[in-house]
C-alpha positions in Angstrom: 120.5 90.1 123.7 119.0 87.2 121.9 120.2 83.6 122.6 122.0 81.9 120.9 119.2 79.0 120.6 117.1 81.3 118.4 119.8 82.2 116.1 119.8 81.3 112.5 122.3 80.0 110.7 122.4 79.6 106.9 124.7 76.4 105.5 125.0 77.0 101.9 126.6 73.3 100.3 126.1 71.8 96.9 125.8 68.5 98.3 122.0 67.7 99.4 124.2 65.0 101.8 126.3 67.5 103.4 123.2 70.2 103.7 121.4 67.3 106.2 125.1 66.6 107.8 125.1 70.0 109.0 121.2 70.4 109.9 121.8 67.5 112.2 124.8 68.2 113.8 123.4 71.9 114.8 119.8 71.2 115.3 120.3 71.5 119.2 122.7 74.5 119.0 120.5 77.0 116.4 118.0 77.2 113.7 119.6 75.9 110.5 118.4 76.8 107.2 120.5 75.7 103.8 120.9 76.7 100.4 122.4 74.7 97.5 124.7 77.8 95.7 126.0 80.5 95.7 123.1 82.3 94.0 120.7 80.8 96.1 123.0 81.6 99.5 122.8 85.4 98.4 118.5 85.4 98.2 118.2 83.4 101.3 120.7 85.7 103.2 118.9 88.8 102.1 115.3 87.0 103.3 116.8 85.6 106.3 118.9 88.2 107.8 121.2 84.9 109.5 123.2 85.0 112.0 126.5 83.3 110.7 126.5 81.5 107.1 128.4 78.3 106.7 130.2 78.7 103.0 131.5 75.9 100.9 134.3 76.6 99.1 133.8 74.5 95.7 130.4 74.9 94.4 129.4 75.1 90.7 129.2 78.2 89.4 129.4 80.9 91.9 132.4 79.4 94.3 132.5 80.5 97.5 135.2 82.9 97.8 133.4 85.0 95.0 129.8 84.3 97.1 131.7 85.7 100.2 132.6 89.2 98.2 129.3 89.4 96.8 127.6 88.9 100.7 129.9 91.5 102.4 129.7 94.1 99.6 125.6 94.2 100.2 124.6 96.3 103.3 121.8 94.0 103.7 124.2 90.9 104.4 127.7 92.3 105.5 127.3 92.0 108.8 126.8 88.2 108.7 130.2 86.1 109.6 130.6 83.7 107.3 132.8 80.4 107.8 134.1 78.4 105.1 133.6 74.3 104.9 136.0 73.0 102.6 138.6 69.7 101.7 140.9 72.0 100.5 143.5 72.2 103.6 146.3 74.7 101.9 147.5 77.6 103.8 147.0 79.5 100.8 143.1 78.6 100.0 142.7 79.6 103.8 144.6 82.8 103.0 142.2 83.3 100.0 138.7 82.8 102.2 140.0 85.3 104.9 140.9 87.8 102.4 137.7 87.6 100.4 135.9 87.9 104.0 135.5 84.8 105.8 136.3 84.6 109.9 136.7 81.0 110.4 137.6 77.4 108.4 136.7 74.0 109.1 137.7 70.9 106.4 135.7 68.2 106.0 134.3 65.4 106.5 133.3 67.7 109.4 133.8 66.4 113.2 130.5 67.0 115.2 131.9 68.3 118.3 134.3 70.6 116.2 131.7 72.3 114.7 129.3 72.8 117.1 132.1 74.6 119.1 133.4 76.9 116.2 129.4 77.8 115.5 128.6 78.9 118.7 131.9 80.6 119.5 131.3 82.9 116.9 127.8 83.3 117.0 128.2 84.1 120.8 131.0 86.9 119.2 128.3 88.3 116.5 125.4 88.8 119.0 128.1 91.2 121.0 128.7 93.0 117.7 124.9 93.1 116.6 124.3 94.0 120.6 127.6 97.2 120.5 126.5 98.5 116.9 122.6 99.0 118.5 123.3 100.4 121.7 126.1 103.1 119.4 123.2 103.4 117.3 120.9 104.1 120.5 123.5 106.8 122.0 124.4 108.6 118.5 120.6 109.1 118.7 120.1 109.7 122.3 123.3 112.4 122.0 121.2 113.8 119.0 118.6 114.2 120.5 119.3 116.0 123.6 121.3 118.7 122.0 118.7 119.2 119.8 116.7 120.1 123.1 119.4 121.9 124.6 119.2 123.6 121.4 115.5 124.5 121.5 115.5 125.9 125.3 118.8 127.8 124.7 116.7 129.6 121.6 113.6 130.3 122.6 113.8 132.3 125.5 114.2 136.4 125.4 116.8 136.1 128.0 120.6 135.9 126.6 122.2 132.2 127.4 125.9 132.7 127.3 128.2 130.0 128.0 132.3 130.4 128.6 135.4 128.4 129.7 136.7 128.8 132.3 138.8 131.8 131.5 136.0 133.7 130.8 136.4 133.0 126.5 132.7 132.7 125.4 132.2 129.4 123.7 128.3 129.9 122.8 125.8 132.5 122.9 121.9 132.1 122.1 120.0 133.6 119.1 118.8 136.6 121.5 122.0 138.4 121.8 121.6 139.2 118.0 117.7 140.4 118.5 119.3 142.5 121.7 121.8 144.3 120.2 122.0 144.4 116.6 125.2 142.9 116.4 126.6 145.5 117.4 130.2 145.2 118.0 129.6 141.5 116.1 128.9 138.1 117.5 131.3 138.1 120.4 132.2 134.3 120.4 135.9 133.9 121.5 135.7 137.4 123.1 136.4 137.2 127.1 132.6 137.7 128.7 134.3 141.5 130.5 134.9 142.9 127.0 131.0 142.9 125.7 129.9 145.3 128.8 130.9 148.6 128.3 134.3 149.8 129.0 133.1 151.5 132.7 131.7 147.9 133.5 134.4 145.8 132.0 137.5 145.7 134.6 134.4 145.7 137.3 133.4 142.4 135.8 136.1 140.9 134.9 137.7 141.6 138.6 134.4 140.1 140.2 134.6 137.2 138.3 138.2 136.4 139.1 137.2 137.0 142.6 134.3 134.6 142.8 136.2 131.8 141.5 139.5 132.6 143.1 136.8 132.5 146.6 135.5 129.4 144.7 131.9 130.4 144.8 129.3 128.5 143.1 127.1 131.8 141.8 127.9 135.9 140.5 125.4 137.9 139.9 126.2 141.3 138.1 124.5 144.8 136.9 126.3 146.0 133.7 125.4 148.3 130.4 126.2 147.3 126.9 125.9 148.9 123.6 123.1 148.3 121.2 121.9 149.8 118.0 119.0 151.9 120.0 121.8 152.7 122.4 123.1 151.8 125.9 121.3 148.7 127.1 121.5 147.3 131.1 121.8 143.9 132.0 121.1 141.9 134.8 123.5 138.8 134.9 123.4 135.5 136.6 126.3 133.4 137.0 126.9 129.7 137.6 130.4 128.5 138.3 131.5 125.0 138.7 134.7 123.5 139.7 136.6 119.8 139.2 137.7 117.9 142.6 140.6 119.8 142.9 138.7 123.0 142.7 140.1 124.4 139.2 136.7 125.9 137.4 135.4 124.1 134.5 133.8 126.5 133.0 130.6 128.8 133.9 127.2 129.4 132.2 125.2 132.4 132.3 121.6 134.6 131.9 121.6 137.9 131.1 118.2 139.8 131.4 117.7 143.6 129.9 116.6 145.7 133.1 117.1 148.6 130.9 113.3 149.9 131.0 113.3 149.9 135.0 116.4 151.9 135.4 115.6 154.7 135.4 117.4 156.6 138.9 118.9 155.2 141.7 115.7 154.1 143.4 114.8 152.6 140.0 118.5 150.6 140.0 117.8 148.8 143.2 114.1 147.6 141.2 116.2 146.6 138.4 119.0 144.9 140.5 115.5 142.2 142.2 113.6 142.2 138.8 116.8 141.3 137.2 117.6 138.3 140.1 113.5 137.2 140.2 113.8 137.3 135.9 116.9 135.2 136.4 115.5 132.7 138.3 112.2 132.3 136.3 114.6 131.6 133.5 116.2 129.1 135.4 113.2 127.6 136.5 112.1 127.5 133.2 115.0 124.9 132.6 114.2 122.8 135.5 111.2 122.3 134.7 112.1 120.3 131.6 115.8 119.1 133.5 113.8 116.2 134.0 113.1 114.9 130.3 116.8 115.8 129.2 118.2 114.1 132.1 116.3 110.9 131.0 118.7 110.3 127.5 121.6 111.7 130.0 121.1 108.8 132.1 120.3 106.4 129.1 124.2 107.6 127.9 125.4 106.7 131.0 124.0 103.4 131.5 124.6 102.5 128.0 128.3 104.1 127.9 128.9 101.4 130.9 127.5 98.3 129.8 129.8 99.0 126.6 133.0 99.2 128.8 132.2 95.8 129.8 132.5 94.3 125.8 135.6 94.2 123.9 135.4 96.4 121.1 137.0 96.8 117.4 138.6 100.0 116.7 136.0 101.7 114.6 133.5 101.2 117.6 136.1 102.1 120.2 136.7 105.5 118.7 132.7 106.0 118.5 132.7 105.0 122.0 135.4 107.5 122.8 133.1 110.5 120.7 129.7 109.5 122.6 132.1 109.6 126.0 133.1 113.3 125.2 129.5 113.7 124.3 128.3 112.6 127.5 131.2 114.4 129.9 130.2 117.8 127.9 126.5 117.2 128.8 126.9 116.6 132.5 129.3 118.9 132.8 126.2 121.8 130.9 123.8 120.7 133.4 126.3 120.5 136.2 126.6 124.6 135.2 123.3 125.8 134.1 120.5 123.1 135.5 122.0 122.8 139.4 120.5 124.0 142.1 122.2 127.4 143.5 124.0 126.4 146.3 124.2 129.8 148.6 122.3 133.0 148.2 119.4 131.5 146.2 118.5 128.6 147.9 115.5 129.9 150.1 114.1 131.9 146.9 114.3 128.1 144.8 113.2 125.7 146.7 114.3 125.2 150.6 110.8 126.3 152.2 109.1 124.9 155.3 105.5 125.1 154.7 104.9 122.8 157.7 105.8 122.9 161.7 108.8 121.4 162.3 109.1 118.4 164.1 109.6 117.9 167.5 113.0 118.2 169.1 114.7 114.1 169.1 114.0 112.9 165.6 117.6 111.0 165.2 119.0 109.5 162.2 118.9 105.9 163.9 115.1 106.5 162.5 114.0 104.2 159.1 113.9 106.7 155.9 112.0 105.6 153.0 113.3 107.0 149.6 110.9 107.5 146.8 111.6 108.0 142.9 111.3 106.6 139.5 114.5 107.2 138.4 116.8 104.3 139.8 120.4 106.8 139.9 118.5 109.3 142.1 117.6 106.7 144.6 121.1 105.6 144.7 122.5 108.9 145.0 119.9 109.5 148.0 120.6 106.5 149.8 124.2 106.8 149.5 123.6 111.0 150.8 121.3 110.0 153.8 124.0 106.8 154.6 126.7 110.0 154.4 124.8 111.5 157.4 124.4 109.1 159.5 120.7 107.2 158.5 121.6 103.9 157.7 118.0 101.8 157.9 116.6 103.4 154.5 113.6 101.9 152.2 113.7 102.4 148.7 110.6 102.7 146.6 110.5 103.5 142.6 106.7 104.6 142.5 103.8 106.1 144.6 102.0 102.7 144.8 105.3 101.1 146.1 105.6 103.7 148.4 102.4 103.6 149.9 102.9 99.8 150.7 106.0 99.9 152.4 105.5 102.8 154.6 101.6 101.1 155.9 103.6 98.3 157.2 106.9 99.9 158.4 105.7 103.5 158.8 109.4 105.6 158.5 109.2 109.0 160.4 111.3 110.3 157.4 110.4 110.3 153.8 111.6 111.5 150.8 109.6 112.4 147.6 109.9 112.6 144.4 106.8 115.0 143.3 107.1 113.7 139.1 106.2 110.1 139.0 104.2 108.0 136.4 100.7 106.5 138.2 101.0 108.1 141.6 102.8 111.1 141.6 104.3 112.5 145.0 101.8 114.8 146.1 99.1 112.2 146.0 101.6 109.7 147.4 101.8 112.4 150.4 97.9 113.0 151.0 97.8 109.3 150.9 100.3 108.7 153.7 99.1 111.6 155.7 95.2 109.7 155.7 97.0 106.3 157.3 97.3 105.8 160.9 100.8 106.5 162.6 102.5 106.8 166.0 103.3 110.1 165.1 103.2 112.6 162.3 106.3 111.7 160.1 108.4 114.2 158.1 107.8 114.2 154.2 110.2 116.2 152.3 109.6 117.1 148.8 112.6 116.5 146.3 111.9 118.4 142.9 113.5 119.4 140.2 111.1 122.0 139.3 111.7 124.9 141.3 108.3 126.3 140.4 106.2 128.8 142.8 103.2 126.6 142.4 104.7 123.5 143.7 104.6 125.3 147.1 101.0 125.6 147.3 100.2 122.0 146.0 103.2 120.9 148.3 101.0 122.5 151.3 97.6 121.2 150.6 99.6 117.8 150.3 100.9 117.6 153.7 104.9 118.1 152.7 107.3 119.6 155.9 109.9 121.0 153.3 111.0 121.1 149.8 114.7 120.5 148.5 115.6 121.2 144.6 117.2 118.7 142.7 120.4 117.7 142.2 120.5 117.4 145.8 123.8 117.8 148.3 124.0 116.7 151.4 124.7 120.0 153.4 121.2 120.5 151.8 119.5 117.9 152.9 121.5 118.4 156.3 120.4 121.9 156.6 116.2 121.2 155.5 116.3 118.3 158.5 117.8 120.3 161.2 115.2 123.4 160.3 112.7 120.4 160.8 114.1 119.3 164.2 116.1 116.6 163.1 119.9 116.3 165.1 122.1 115.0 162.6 125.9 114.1 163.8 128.7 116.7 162.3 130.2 116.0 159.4 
C-alpha cells in the first residue's frame, strides 16, 4: 500500500487565493493539484485519478453539490472521496453535500491543523478501500482461475472423476461418464454413488462404503459392473474419504477406471482388480503432478483472505469476502479429498521408498534438521511436524542455494527436500551436499508432491535415503525416519 506522502489530492476552489491556501497547508502531507470549477475539477479528476478531492461548495456555474453527482456517477472518478470546503455552516447544506456524495466538511477560513488531520484521516481510510477492492479483485480472479484448472484436469482424462457428499449423493461427475456409457440410465447427479453399479453390485457398495467410514478409513477401493449402451461395463474404483475433527466425513471423491477388457475369467479378475489399483494411481499421480501449481492461487486465497480479516470492511465487500471464504473452504476441502496422499494401503506404492541404507542405529531427534522449500506454509507446517516429534533445533531454507549455505557451516544429519524449486531444485541441492565434507553421511529425505515413478530413479542417482508424498503427516514422517534408523519418542 502506497503512502500516504505520494498521494494526490485535487482542491477544486474558485478563488486563485484559497487554491494556494490549500497547496500550502498540504504540501508536507500529499501532492496537491487544483482546479478553478467544477468543469475543470471533472477533466483533472479523470487525468489524475486523485486520491481525495477537496470540493467548494459555491463556485460559478457548476456548484459543488452538482460537481459531486457528476464525479461519483463516472466509473472513472467514483471512487475518489470528496470533502466539501465551504462558509455555509447549516445543518441542512451539510445534509445536502453528504447526500449528493461527499464524506467529510470543513468551513472556512480553513484552520491549518484542522485540515491537515481531516486529509489524512481519510486518505489513510481510501488507501484501505483502494488496497480491499484489489486484493477482492486478486482472489475473484485467483478463485477463477483455479476452478478453471480444476475444470481442465477433471475433463481431460479417460478415467471417470466422481465427486459425492458425504452421504454418498453425487454432486459432480466428469465429461467421461457420458463417453463411457451413453447416458445410459441419464446423468446420475443427485443419485447415491451404489445406485449407478448394477443392481448385484449396489447393496455390496453401498454396505462397503458405510463400513469404511463408519471404521473411518481414509481409502475404498471397489470392483463393480455398470450398464452401458455396448452393454455391461466393469469398473475399478478408488475412493478417498475425509473426515472433520470430530470425525463426521465431509465428503469423498472418486476414480473409476473401465477394467472391462481384462476381465475376462477369474484369473483375468484378479489382473483387472491390480490394473484397475496401478490405473488409479497413475491417475492420481497425474493430479499431483500439477497439485503444485493449483496449490499456488490456494495459498495466495489464504494469505489474502487473512490480511482482509485484519481491515474493517463495508458490507458489499464483507459479503464478497464471505463468497471467496466458501470459495476457499470448498477448494481445500477438494484437495484435502482427491490431491492427499493415501494414508494406509497405498503408501509404499506412492511414495514411501528407501532407495538408500538406512542409517546407523542412534540418530536422535536432539540432532539439527534443516528444512528446505519454496513455499513459505510448507516450511511452517514442517517445522511445526518435526517440533511435534520431538526435533526442536531445525534450520529453515526457501531455496537450494540457501540450503547449500547453511548446511556447509552447520552440517544437520537430517534434511528435508523439497525436489520442485526455482534455481536449484532438490535433487541438485542433494548431489551438492553429498560432494561436501561431513562427519558422517547425513539423512536426506525427499518431500514431493509428485508421486511419479521417475522421481525414484533421479532420487537415487541424487543421494536421497527416502521419499515422503506431500501433504505430509507426521506418523509419516515418523514411520520413513525410524525405517532409516532414527529413534523417535512415542507419541
Amino acid at each position: 500500500m502506497k503512502a500516504i506522502a505520494d498521494c494526490k489530492v485535487l482542491a477544486v476552489d474558485d478563488s486563485p487565493e484559497n487554491r494556494m491556501i490549500l497547496e500550502c497547508l498540504l504540501e508536507k502531507t500529499c501532492s496537491v493539484h487544483t482546479a478553478a470549477d467544477g468543469a475543470d475539477a471533472i477533466a483533472r479528476a479523470r487525468e489524475l485519478r486523485p486520491d481525495l478531492i477537496l470540493l467548494d461548495v459555491c463556485m460559478p456555474g457548476m456548484d459543488g453539490f452538482s460537481t459531486c453527482k457528476a464525479l461519483k456517477a463516472s466509473p472513472e472518478t467514483a471512487q475518489a472521496p470528496i470533502i466539501f470546503l465551504t462558509t455555509l455552516a447549516d445543518s441542512t447544506d451539510k445534509l445536502s453535500g453528504f447526500a449528493a456524495g461527499g464524506v467529510d466538511y470543513i468551513t472556512k477560513p480553513f484552520d491549518g491543523a484542522e485540515i491537515c488531520a481531516r486529509v489524512t484521516t481519510h486518505l489513510r481510510l481510501s488507501l484501505y478501500d483502494q488496497e480491499q477492492r484489489r486484493l477482492i479483485q486478486y482472489l475473484a480472479g485467483a478463485v477463477e482461475e483455479t476452478e478453471e484448472t480444476n475444470h481442465f484436469f477433471a475433463n481431460h482424462t479417460a478415467d471417470v472423476v466422481v465427486q459425492c457428499s458425504p452421504e454418498g449423493a453425487i454432486r459432480r461427475i466428469n465429461s467421461s461418464w457420458v463417453e463411457l456409457t451413453g447416458l445410459v440410465g441419464g446423468l446420475p447427479l443427485g443419485r447415491m454413488l451404489w445406485e449407478i453399479g448394477s443392481p448385484g453390485d449396489s447393496e455390496t457398495i453401498r454396505s462397503s462404503l458405510l463400513q469404511a467410514i463408519s471404521e473411518r478409513q481414509d481409502d475404498l477401493h471397489l470392483t463393480f459392473q455398470i450398464s452401458t449402451v455396448s452393454g455391461p461395463r466393469t469398473l475399478k474404483g478408488a475412493l478417498r474419504i475425509c473426515y472433520d475433527h470430530s470425525g463426521d466425513p465431509l465428503g469423498f471423491n472418486g476414480v473409476l477406471t473401465d477394467v472391462s477388457e481384462l476381465v475376462t475369467d477369474n484369473a483375468g479378475l484378479e489382473s483387472a482388480l491390480m490394473a484397475g489399483r496401478a490405473a488409479a494411481a497413475a491417475h492420481l499421480a497425474y493430479l499431483e503432478n500439477i497439485s503444485h501449481e493449483i496449490r499456488t492461487p490456494l495459498n495466495a486465497l489464504q494469505g489474502g483472505l487473512h490480511k482482509l480479516r485484519e481491515i474493517r470492511l463495508n458490507e458489499d465487500a464483507e459479503r464478497a469476502l464471505k463468497f471467496v471464504e466458501q470459495g476457499a473452504s470448498d477448494l481445500s476441502r477438494l484437495f484435502e479429498t482427491i490431491l492427499a496422499e493415501d494414508r494406509r494401503s497405498s503408501r509404499a506404492s506412492s511414495g514411501v521408498f528407501h532407495i538408500q541404507e538406512p542409517m546407523s542405529q542412534g540418530s536422535h531427534p536432539s540432532l539439527p534438521v534443516l528444512i528446505v522449500d519454496d513455499i513459505k506454509i510448507n516450511r511452517l507446517l514442517l517445522k511445526r511436524l518435526m517440533n511435534g516429534l520431538g526435533f526442536q533445533q531445525i534450520d529453515l531454507a526457501e531455496s537450494g542455494e540457501e540450503a547449500i549455505e547453511i548446511w556447509s557451516r552447520q552440517k544437520h544429519p537430517l534434511v528435508l527436500l523439497d525436489y520442485q524449486m526455482g534455481g536449484i531444485d532438490g535433487y541438485e541441492t542433494c548431489r551438492r551436499i553429498r560432494r561436501m565434507p561431513a562427519p558422517n553421511r547425513p539423512t536426506i529425505v525427499g518431500v514431493s508432491a509428485t508421486a511419479l515413478p521417475g522421481n525414484m530413479d533421479r532420487a537415487l542417482q541424487a543421494g536421497f535415503c527416502a521419499q515422503i508424498p506431500k501433504p505430509v503427516s507426521k506418523a509419516l514422517i515418523r514411520q520413513t525416519l525410524e525405517s532409516l534408523g532414527w529413534q523417535l519418542a512415542p507419541s
